[in-house]
N, C-alpha and C positions, 0 to 999 in steps of 0.2 A: 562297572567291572564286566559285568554281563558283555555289554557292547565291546569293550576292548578286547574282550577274549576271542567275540565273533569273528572282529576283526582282525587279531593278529594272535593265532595262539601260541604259537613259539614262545612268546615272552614269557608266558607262564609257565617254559618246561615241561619239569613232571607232576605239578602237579596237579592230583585229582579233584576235578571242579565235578560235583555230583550233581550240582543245583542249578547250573547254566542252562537250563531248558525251562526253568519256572520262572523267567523276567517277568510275565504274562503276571505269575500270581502278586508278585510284587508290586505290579503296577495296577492292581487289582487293591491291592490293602491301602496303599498311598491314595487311592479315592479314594476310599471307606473313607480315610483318616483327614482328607481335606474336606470330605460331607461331613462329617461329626463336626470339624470346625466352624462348621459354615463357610466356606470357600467353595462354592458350586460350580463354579466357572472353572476352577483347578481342578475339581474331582471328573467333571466330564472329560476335560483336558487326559487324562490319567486313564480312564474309562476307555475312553477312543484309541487309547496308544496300549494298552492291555491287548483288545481285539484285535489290533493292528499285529501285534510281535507274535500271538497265539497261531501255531501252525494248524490248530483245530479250535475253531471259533465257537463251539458249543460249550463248554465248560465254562468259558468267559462269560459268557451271556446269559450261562446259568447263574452262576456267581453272583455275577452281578442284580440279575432280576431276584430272586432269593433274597438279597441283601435289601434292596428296596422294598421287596414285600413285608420282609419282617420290622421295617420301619416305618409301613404306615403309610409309604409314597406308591400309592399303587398304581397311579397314568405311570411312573417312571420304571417301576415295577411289569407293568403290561409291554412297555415298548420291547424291552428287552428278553420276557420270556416268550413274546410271539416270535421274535426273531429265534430262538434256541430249540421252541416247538417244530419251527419248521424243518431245523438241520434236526431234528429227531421225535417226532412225531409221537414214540411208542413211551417217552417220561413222563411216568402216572403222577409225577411231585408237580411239575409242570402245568399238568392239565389240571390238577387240583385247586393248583392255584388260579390260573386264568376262568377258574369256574366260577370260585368267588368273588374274583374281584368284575365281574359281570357289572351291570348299571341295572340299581335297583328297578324293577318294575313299575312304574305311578301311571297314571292317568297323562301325563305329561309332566311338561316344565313350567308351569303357569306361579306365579308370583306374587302374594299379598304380602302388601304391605299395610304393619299396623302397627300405629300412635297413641299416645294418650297425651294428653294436651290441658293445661293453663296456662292462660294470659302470656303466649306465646306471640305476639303479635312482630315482637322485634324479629324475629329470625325466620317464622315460618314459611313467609313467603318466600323465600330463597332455600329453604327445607324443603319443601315440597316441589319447586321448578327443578330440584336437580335430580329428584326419582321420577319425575313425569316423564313416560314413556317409556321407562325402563321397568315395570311392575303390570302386572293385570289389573290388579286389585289395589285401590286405595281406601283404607280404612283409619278412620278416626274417632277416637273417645275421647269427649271433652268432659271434664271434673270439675267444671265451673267456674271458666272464664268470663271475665268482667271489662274484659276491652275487646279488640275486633279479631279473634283469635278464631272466630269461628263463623265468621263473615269471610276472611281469607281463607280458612278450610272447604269452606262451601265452592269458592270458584273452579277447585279441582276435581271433590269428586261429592257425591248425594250422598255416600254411607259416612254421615258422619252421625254419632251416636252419642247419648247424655246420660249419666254414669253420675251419683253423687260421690265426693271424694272421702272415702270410710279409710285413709290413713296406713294406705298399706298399698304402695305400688306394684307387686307381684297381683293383689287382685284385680287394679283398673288393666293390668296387663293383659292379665288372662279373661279378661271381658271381651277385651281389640279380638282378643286373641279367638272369641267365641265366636266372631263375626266372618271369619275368615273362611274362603272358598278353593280356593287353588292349593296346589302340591307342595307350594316352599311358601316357610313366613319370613318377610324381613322386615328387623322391630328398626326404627331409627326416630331417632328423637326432634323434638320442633326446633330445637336450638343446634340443630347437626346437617351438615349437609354432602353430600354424594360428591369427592370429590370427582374434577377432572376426567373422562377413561373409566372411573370405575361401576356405571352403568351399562356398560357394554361387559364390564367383567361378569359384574352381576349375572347378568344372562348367558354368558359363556358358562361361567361356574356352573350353576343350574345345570346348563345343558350334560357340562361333563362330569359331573358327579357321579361316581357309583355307588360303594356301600358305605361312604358317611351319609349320616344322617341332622351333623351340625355342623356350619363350618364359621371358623373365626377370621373378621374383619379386622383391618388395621384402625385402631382408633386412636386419633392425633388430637391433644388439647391443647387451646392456647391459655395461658393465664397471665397475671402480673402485668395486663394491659396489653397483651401480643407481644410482649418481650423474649418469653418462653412460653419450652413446647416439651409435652411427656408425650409415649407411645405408649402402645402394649394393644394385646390382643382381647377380641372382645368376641362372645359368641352372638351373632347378631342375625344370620340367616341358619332358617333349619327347617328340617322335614313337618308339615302339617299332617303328623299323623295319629293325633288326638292323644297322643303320650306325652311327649316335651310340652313342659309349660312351666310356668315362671313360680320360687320362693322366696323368700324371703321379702321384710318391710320396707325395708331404706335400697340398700345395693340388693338391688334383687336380682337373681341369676336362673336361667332357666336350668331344671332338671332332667331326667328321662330318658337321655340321648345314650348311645354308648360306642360311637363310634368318628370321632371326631376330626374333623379337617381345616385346614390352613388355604388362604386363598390372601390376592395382592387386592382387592377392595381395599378403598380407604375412605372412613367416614374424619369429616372436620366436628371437632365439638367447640364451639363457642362461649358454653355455658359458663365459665369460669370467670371470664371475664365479662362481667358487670358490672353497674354500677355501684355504692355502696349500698343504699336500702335497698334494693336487692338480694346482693350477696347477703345483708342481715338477715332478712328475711330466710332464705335459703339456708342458714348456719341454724337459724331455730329451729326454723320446720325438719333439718335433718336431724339432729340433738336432741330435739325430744321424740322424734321414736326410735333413734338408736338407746334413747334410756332404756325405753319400754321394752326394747330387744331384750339390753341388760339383765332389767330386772328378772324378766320372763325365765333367760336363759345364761346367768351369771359367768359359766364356765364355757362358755362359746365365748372363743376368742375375736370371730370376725366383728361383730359388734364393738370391740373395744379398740379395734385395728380401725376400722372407719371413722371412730367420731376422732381418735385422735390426729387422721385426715385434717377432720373439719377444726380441730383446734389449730394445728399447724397454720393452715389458711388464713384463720383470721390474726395470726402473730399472738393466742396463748400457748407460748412456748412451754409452759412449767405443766398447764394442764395437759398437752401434747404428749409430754416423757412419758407423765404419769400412764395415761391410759396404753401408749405404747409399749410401756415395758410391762404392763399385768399382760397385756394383748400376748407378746412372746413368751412371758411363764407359762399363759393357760396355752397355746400353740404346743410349746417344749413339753409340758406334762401329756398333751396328749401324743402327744409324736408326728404332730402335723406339722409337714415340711413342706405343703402348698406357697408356691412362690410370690404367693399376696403377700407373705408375711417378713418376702425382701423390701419392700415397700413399709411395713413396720421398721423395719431396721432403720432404714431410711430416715422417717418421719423421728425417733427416736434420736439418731444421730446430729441431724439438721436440728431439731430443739434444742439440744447440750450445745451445740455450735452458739448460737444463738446466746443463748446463755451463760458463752465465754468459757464453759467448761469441755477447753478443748481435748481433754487427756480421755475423761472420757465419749464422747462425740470418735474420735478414734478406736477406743474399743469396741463400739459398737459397729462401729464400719467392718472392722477387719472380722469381729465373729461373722459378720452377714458373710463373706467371704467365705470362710467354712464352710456356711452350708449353702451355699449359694454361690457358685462354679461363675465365675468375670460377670460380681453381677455391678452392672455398669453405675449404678449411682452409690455404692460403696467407694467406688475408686474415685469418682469426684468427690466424695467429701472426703476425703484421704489426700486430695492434693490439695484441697482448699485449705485443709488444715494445717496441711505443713507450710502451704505458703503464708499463712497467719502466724507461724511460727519462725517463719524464714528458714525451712528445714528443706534448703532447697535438693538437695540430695535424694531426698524422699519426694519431692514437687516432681522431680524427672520420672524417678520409679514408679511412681502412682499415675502419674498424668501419660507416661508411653503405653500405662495397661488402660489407663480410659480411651487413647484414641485407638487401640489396635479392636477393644470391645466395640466402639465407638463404627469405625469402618467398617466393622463385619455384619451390625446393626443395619447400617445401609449400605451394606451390598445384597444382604440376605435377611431382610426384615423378619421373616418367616421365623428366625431362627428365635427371636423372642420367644416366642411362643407366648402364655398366660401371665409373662413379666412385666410389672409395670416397671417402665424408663422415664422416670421425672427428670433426669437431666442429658433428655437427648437434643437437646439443643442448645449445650455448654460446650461444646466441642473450640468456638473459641475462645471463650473464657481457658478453657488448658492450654491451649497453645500457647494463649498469653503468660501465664504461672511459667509454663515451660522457658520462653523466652525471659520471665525476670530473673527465673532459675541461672541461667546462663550467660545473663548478664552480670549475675552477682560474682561466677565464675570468669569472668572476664574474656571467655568466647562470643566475643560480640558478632560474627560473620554468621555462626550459628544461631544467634540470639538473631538477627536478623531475617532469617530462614523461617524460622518460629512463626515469628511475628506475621510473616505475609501468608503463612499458615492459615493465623488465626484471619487476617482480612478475605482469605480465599472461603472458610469456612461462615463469615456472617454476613447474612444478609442485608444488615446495617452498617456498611463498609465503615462509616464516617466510626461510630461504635466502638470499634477494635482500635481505631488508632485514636480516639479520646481516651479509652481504659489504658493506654499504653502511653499516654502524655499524664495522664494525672498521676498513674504511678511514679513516675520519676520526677515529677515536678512533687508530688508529696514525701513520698518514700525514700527514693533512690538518690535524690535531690543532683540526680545527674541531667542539667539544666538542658544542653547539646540535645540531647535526643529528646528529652522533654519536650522542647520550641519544635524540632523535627516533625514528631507527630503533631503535639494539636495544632500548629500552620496546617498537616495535610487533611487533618478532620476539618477544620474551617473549609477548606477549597472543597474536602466532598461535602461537605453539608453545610452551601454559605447560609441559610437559613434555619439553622438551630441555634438557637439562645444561648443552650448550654456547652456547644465548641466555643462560641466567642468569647465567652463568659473565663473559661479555663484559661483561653489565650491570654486573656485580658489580667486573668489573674500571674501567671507564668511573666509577661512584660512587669509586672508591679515587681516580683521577686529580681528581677536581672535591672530592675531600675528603671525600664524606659517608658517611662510618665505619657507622654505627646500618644506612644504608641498605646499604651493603657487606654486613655483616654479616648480613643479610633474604639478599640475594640467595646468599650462600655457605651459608646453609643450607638455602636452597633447593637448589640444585647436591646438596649433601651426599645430601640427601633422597630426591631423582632416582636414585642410584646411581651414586657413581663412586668410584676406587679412585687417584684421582691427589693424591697425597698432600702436595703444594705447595699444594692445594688447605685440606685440611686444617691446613695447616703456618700456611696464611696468615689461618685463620679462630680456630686457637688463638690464633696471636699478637694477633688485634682484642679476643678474651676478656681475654687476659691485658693488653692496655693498658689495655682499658674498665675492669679489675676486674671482671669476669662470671667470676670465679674457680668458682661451683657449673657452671658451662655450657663450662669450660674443661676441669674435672675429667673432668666425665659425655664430652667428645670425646675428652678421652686415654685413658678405660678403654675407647672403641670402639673405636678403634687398636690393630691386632693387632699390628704392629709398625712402630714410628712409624721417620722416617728423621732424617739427623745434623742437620738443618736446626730439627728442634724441641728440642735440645739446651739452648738460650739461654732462649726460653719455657718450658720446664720449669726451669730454676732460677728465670727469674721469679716462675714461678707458686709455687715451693716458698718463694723467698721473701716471699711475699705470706702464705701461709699460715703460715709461720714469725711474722712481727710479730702475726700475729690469733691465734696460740695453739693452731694448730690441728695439732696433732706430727705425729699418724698420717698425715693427706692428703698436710702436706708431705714426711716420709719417702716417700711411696707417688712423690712428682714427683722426688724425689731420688733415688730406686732405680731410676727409669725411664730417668734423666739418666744413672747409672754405665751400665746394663746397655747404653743407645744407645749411649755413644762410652766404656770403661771407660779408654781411653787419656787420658782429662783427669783433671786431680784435684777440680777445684772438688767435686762429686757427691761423689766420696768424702769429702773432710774434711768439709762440711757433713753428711752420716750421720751421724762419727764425732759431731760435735758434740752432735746431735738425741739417739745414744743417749747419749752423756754427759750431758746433762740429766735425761735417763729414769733414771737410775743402774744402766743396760748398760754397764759398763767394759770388759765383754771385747769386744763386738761393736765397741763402738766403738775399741777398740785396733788391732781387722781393719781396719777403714775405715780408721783412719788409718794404715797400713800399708801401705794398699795407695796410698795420697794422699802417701807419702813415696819412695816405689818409684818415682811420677813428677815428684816434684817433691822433690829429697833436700834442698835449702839452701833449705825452707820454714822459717822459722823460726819464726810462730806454732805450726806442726804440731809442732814439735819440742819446744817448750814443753809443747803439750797432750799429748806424748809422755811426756817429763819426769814431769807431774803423774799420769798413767794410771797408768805404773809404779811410782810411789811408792806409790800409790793401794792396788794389787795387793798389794804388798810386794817385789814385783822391783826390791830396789836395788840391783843389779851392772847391769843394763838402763839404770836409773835412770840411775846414774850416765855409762852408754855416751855416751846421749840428749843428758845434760850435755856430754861432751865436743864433740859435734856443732855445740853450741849455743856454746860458748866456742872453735871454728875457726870456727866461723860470722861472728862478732863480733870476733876478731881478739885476742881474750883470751888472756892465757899460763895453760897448759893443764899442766905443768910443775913438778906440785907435788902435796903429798902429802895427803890426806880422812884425817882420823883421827877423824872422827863428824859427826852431823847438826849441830852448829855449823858446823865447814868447811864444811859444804855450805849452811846459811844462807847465812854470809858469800860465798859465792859467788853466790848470786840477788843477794843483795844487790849485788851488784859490777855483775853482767848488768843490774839497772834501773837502773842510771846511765848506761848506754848510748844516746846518740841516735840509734840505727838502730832503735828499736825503735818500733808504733804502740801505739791507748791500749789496745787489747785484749793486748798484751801484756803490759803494765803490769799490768796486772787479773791476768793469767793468775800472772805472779811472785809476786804480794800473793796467792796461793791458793795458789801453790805453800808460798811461806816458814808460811804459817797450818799449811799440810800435816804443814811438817816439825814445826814450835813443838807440833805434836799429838804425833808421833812423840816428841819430847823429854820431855814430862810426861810420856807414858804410860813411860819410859825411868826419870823419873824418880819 
């Protein structure tokens, strides 16, 4: 309005515009109010065009410097009051201020750096190359390391120092901390390292620093195997001036300071992700002396806030609530609203999640809201849950307030401040929700927006479009876009197991077998040891008849599981009708040894060597096929004939008896030579319990005896 008036004031007649000479001030608040949001690049924007429209540029720049000094930003604070000093030299507010924010006094800018140190071996070496040369001083306290931890300490610097470990990292701290010579200390740990640029920050900070005396680094974790990452700010450089030093046992934090500053250092933490005895070890060693905090200090909430950190971590979800929600009683009673305790909210929430009890995991999200102004990992379990719920309405509303907290995160890291961000590296996991959102809504042009969203935002491109084929191949069961993605996660990622694996399983759902089967050996190929995998690719052999390509998979199999059971007898009988003995015995012998408790395996051996004219071996098998299956009655038959076979006719005759209780024959009577015992088959094939292999089996037996008889006679 302002501008249109300037330009044309006619149009506005008569009336009285009082305020047309203050655009200045307005454009003066509209920073203010895009600095408060974090949008620094708008607020300067806004800054520069205030001074621009001010027909007297002093008040502006008073404005403004005032407004910077009263918040702490005092380099942005100094630009603009030297500038408003000069257009008027004799403002005692002015000089007052540029008097304080002067650069403290020290000796210089000089830099130790100090560690405390076990069995650091995995990371230190690459800990320590990335401070080299940006520090005076390097300093190390080792606690009693037992591998080469202090062999690679040595090649950087001689003050490294032997400290027993009395249970309490605030004290090995303040030991480093006793060794230390230069005017700033920076602590960084052996499993952390300097990223990229920010050793040159390092020393710039230093340089420009005036009256803080602690300034906080950005601290980036990986965990969950480098899959995710949390932020938040850490006090990690500060004045060595024998006041600041470290309390507390476990998360110990330095004290003493009272004037604090923000700077774009960025240290990498590693630590999280390790291996498992490790990580156990580390859940111990912290838990038992966050008990001992406990005990010590029962109504100090941070202690109850940290271990249920460490429960979280290791997936004790129940013991996690628990400690998390006393953590925020004793916080609420005492009226401590320190922003660690968004990060209880957090851990609380994520637990109930967890434990399926999403109603409340909700509640607990949206109180963190309350008291805790876009605190960004509320808003992700806010969408997570309703996308678990399918509440896609709320999936949009929650997940457009994580990526707007989200982007102002990284545009203006700074703006965190002391907030921990455990889900700054979900950005496209929402974008995904957002896109099922929108699919469910049938704006698919938009749903597809979304989606390239979320591929823009992760770094494991392949990632965002496997999460986005499995949802609709499990969920959505909208098959089209399902094939859509995971085909383009295979092409970005032709060597991941688990694209091909989906693909493979997405062809099995739409039917195309041939193409299934491509993709499962691919999988195969890749290297993987999940054996349903296997299990699933024998059986496509054994349907197709790819009986050579079925073979050559079951001799790679060191040892198959009970699931391939069924296609191993398929397979042996496949090879059985084609005349092929040896392979099928080799499926048949695979089939006893997987599950020996069935009999099918067994009798078919016996049969195979019966054919081969093995009587004895097949006598075993079928032995051991009678043991689980006693009232078989073809086995008993084929029992029958073995032992004739042998010349075992007391057995012989055992077998018969079995076979005439079996049948319900009277058994009652007296064998005075191989006639009676004809006329006895003879009797048993007139029996209608019998099938046509039985039949067969009798008519060889009776041949058997009719041999016995001539040779007799």
């Amino acid at each position: 309005l302002c501008n249109l008036y300037k330009k044309d004031p006619d149009k506005f007649g008569i009336l009285v515009s009082s305020t047309v000479s203050m655009d200045w001030n307005i454009l003066v608040l509209v920073g203010i109010a895009y600095f408060e949001s974090g949008n620094r690049k708008k607020a300067d924007k806004a800054f520069d065009k205030a001074i621009i429209k001010s027909k007297k540029q002093f008040p502006v720049l008073r404005a403004i410097g005032i407004y910077f000094y009263i918040k702490g930003e005092l380099q942005k604070a100094k630009k603009y009051l030297e500038k408003a000093l000069n257009l008027n030299p004799n403002d005692s507010t002015i000089s007052d201020m540029l008097n304080k924010i002067k650069p403290v006094k020290s000796s210089g800018n000089t830099i130790s750096c100090c560690m405390i140190v076990k069995n650091e071996e995995k990371y230190l070496d690459k800990c320590l190359a990335s401070v080299k040369g940006y520090v005076d001083e390097l300093i190390i306290v080792d606690t009693g390391s037992t591998d080469s931890t202090v062999d690679i300490a040595k090649k950087y610097t001689d003050k490294v120092y032997f400290h027993p470990w009395e249970n309490s990292f605030s004290k090995a701290r303040n030991q480093a901390l006793s060794y230390a010579t230069c005017d700033w200390v920076f602590q960084i740990d052996g499993d952390e390292e300097l990223m990229e640029g920010s050793g040159e920050l390092l020393r710039k900070t230093v340089r420009e620093t005036y009256s803080e005396d602690v300034i906080n680094v950005k601290l980036l974790c990986s965990y969950a195997n480098g899959a995710k990452k949390s932020m938040h700010y850490f006090e990690r450089l500060f004045r060595n001036n024998g006041i600041i030093h470290y309390e507390g046992r476990v998360h110990n934090r330095i004290v003493g300071y009272k004037n604090p500053g923000y700077s774009r250092i960025e240290l990498w933490h590693y630590g999280y992700d390790v291996d498992e005895d490790k990580a156990q070890e580390k859940f111990e060693r912290t838990t038992v002396l966050l008990k001992k905090d406990i005990e010590e200090d029962p109504d100090n909430p941070l202690p109850h806030h940290y271990i249920s950190s460490s429960y979280l971590a290791r997936g004790m979800f129940e013991e996690a609530l628990k400690e998390a929600e006393l953590a925020i009683q004793l916080a609420d009673r005492l009226g401590n609203t320190n922003s660690i305790y968004g990060w209880t909210y957090f851990n609380a929430s994520m637990s109930l999640f967890k434990l399926g009890d999403f109603n409340r995991a909700k509640e607990f999200s949206l109180n963190a809201l309350e008291k805790y102004h876009d605190h960004l990992d509320s808003y992700y379990m806010l969408t997570i849950i309703a996308g678990e719920n399918s509440e896609w309405e709320d999936v949009c509303k929650y997940g457009e307030s994580y990526i707007r907290v989200w982007r102002g995160l990284n545009d203006n890291p700074e703006n965190s401040r002391m907030m921990i961000n455990n889900t700054i590296s979900e950005a496209a996991a929402i974008y995904i929700l957002i896109g099922h959102a929108l699919h469910a809504g049938k704006d698919y042009n938009k749903m597809d927006e979304y989606y390239q969203k979320s591929y823009e935002a992760d770094k494991e491109k392949w990632q965002s479009s496997w999460n986005i084929g499995v949802f609709h191949l499990d969920k959505s069961l909208d098959m089209e876009i399902a094939g859509r993605f995971l085909k383009q996660a295979v092409e970005e990622a032709p060597n991941e197991y688990k694209a091909w694996y989906m693909l493979a399983k997405y062809y099995n759902k739409i039917g195309l077998k041939d193409d299934e089967i491509e993709a499962l050996e691919k999988v195969i190929e890749l290297g993987t040891e999940e054996y349903f995998i296997f299990n699933r690719l024998f059986a496509l052999y054994v349907d197709k008849e790819l009986n050579g390509k079925a073979f050559s998979l079951l001799e790679s199999i060191k040892v198959p599981d009970l699931s391939f059971y069924p296609y191993l007898l398929k397979l042996g009988n496949s090879y059985m009708s084609k005349g092929f003995l040896e392979n099928a015995f080799k499926c048949y012998m695979k089939a006893a040894e997987l599950n020996p408790n069935r009999p099918e395996a067994w009798s078919i051996l016996s049969e195979i060597t019966y054919s081969l004219g093995n009587f004895k071996d097949s006598q075993v098998f079928l032995e051991k096929a009678l043991i689980l299956k006693k009232d078989d009655i073809t086995n008993l038959l084929i029992m029958c004939e073995l032992k004739l076979k042998s010349g075992d006719i007391e057995s012989h005759v055992n077998y018969l008896d079995k076979v005439l209780n079996y049948l319900d024959i009277k058994t009652k009577r007296t064998i005075s030579g191989f006639a009676d015992l004809k006329n006895l088959f003879i009797e048993i094939g007139n029996s209608p319990n019998l099938i046509v292999t039985d039949y067969l089996k009798i008519k060889s037996i009776i041949n058997e005896l009719d041999s016995y008889m001539n040779r007799i006679t």
